[in-house]
C-alpha positions as CSV (number, residue, x, y, z in Angstrom):
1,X,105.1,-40.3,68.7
2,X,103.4,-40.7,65.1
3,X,100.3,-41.8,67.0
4,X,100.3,-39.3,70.2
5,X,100.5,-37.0,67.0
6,X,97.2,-39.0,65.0
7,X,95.1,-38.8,68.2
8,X,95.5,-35.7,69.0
9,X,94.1,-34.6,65.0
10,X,91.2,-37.0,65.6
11,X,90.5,-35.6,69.0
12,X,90.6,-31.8,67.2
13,X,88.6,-33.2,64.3
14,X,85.9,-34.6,66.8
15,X,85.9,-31.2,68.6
16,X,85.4,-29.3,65.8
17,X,82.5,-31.6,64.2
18,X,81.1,-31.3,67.8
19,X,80.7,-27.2,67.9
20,X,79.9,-27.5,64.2
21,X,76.5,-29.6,65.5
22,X,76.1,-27.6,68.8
23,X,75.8,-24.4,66.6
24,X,73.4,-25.8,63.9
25,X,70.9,-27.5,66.9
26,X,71.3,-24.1,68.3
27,X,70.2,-22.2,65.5
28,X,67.5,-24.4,63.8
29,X,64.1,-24.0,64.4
30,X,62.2,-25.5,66.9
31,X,59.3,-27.9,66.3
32,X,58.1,-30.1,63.8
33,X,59.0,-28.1,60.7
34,X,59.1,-29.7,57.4
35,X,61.2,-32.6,58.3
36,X,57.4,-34.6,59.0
37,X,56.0,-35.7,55.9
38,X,52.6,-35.0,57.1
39,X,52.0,-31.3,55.9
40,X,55.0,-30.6,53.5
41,X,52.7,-31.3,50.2
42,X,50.0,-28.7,51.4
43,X,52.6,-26.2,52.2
44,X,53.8,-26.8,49.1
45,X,50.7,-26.3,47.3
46,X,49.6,-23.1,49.2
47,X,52.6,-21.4,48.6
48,X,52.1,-22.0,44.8
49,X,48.6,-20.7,45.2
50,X,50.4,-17.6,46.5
51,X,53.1,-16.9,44.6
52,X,50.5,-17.2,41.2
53,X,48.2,-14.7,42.8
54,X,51.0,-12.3,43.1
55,X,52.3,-13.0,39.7
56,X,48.5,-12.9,38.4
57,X,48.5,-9.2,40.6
58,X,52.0,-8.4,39.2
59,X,50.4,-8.9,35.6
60,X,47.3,-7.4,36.0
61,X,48.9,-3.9,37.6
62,X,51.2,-3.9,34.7
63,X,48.8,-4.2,32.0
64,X,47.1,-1.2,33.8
65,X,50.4,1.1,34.0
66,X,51.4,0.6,30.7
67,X,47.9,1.5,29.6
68,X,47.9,4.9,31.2
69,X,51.4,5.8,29.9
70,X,49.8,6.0,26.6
């Protein structure tokens, strides 16, 4: 009885881990994406290139409204 009982819990524990996986291939993206290690530095890099020049644009348009306030 006790292990009719502990293979059935396995068997719902493998089910569940199964449509937990199904659902995550399902939703993640296609493709190479950053799991290669080819282009993942450059990203990087680019996107801190960007986010400065929006900081640097941020900066700049505030120095410019608070000089018209006055």
């Amino acid at each position: 009885m006790l292990v009719l009982v502990l293979g059935a819990a396995v068997l719902l524990l493998i089910a569940i881990a199964f449509l937990i996986v199904r659902d995550a291939r399902s939703v993640a993206p296609a493709g190479d994406g950053s799991l290669g290690a080819g282009g993942s530095k450059r990203d990087t890099a680019a996107m801190m290139r960007k986010r400065r020049a929006k900081a640097k644009a941020a900066r700049r348009q505030r120095k410019q409204n608070s000089k018209r306030r006055r």
